[in-house]
N, C-alpha and C positions, 0 to 999 in steps of 0.2 A: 395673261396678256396685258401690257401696259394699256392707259386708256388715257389719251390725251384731253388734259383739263381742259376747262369752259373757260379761262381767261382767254383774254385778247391777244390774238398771236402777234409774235415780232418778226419782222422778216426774215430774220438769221435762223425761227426754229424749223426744222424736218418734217419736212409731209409724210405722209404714211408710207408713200413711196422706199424714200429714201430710209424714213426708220426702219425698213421690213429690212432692207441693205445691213444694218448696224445692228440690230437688233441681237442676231445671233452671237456675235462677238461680246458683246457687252452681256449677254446674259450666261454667257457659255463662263466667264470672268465670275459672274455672282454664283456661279455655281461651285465652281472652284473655291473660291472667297471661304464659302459658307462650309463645304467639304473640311477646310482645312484652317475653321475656327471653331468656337465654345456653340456659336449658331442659340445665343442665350434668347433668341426673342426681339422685339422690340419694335419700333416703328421701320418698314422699308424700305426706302429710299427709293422712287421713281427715277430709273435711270436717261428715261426719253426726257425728263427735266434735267435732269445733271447734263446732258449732253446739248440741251438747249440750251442752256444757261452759261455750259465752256465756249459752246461757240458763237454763244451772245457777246462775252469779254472778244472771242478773236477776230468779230466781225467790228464792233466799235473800237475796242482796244481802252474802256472804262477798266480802272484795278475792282479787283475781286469784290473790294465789301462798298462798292459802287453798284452793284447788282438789282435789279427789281426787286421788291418784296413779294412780288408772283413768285418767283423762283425758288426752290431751296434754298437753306439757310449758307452766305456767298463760303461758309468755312467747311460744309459739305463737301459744294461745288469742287469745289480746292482741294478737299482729303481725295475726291476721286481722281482728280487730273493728279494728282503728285501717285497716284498710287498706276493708274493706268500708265503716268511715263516711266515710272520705276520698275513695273514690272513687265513692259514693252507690248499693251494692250493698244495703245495709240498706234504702235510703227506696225503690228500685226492687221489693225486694221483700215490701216492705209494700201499695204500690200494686196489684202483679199480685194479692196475695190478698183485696185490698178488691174489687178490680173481679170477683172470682170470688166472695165470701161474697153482694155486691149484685145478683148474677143469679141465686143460689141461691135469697135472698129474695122474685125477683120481680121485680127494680128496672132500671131502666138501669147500665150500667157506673160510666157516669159520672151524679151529682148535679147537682141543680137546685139545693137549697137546702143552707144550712151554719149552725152554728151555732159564734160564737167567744167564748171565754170564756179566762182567766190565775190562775194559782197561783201564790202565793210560798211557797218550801220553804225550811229550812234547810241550810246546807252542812256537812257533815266540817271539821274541823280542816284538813286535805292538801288543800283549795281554794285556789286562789292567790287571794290578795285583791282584786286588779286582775278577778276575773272575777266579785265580788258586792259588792252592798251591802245599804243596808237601806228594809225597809220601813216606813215611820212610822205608816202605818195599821195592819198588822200587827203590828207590832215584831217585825218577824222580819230576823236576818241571814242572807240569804242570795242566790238565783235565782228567777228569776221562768218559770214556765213557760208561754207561750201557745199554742192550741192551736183549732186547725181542725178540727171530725164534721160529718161529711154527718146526716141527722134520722135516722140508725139509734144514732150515737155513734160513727160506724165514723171511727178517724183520718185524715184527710188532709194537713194539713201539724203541724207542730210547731215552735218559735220558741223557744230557754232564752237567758235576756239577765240582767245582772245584778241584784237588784232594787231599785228605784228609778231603776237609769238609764234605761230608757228606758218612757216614763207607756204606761196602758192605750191610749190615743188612739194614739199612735204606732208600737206594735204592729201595734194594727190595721189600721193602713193599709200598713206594711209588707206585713202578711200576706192584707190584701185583694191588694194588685198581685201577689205572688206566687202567691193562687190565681186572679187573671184569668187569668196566662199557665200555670200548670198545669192547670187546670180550668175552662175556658171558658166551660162548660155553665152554671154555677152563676151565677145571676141572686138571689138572695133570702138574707139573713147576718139572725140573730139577733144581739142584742148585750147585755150588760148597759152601767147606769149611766153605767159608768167610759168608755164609748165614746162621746164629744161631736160635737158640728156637726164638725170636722176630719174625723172618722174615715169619719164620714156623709154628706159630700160627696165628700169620695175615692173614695168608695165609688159615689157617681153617676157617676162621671166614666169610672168602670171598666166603667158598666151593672150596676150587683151594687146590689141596693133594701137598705141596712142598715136594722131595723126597733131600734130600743131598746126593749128589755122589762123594764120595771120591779120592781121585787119591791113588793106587795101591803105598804105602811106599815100598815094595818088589822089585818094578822096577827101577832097575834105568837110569836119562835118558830120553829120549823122552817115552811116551807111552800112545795110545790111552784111551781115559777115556770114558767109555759106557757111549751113549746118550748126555753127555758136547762136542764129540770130533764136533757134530753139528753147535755148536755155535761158536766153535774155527775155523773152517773151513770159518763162515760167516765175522769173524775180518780177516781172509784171503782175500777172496774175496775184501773185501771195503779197504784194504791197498794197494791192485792194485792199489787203485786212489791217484796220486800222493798228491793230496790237502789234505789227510787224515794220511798221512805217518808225520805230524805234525799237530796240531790244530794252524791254521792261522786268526781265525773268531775273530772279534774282540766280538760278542755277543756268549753267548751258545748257541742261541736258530739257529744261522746261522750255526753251528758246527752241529749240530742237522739235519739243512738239507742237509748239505754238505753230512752227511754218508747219507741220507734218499734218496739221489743225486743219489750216487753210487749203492744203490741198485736197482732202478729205472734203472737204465743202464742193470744192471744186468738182473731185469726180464723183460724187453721188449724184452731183444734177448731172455730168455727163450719163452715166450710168441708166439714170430714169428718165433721161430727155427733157428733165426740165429747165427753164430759161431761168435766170439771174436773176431776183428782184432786188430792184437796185433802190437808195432812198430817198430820187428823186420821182420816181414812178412805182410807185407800192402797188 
């Protein structure tokens, strides 16, 4: 059993709570690891640190070898986020704690309905070009992030693609057939606008009813959109995390878990009932 060091804790690391949450996953991974290498020895690597420390970057949004010196060494940190989004340890265990926050609430595991909506962000300088472009309607250079909640806003899938290259429509049919064969259950997709006949027949063809929800031309101004205002509240939420407030990842698929990062934050304090400490009120 890990045993959390005597340094000074940062608000971003894991109460006992929440590590007991993650624990199993991340160690069930070093078991595997070690199964299926030389296993020659050597110093351990404290994972409830490595995990402090990923989500120390995606609470501040500091690059890696900006890190405390309490932490692991920041090239550690790094070898295990590249190796959890590689080998889909991140997105697994984002999932186990969605299906544990949805039973807490009351709900099935698994969801019936979803709600998909897309962000374009801008990139750091250290983006390689080949992995953005630009938005014309936004005038933004950068990534485009699209994204899957069940009608709590809780994440499900997640999609970072360059922006412009590939339209709202095309996302979404992406990311429909990716949640038929992830999430079966789910027969009913909100959409906005940007989601035409293409996305909407793909969408039949999968059994998933995409409904288009309009935004009220009448109002003008801010104004709640029935059932989308879900998904806009979940780009709320994951822009708390300072690392997300720009796309800094030199891959998309590290973008990917960067948000996947923050929501993981998000539903372990759902999960354990604990409140937010935030950095104005430690």
């Amino acid at each position: 059993m890990t045993i959390q060091p005597s340094r000074k804790p940062y608000p971003s690391d894991l109460s006992d709570a929440r590590w007991a949450l993650i624990e199993p996953v991340l160690s069930a991974w070093r078991v595997e690891r070690q199964r299926t290498s030389l296993n020659l020895g050597g110093k351990v690597t404290d994972l409830r640190e490595v995990m402090n420390a990923i989500l120390f970057v995606n609470r501040t949004g500091i690059p890696w070898r900006y890190l405390p010196h309490d932490f692991p060494p920041h090239t550690t940190v790094f070898s295990h986020f590249s190796a959890w989004t590689a080998d889909g340890t991140i997105e697994r265990l984002g999932l186990r704690l969605h299906r544990l926050v949805r039973e807490k609430e009351g709900r099935d595991a698994e969801p019936t309905a979803c709600v998909i909506d897309a962000q374009s962000v801008k990139t750091a300088t250290s983006v390689p070009t080949g992995t953005q472009g630009i938005d014309a309607g936004k005038k933004i250079v950068g990534r485009k992030r699209s994204i899957v909640t069940d009608t709590l806003g809780l994440l499900l899938l997640v999609m970072v693609t360059a922006a412009a290259s590939v339209s709202d429509n095309d996302a979404g049919k992406q990311l429909l057939t990716r949640l038929a064969e992830s999430h079966p259950t789910v027969t009913k997709a909100w959409v906005d606008t940007g989601y035409k006949t293409q996305a909407v027949e793909h969408g039949a063809r999968l059994g998933i009813d995409v409904d288009v929800v309009p935004r009220n031309t009448q109002v003008k101004g801010f104004s709640i959109v029935p059932r989308r205002w879900v998904v806009e509240r979940t780009f709320g939420w994951i822009m708390m995390h300072r690392r997300l407030a720009r796309d800094y990842e030199t891959k998309p698929e590290h973008s990917e878990s960067m948000i996947r990062l923050a929501m993981i934050s998000n539903l372990a304090k759902r999960a354990t009932g604990e409140n937010t400490i935030t950095w104005h009120n430690p």
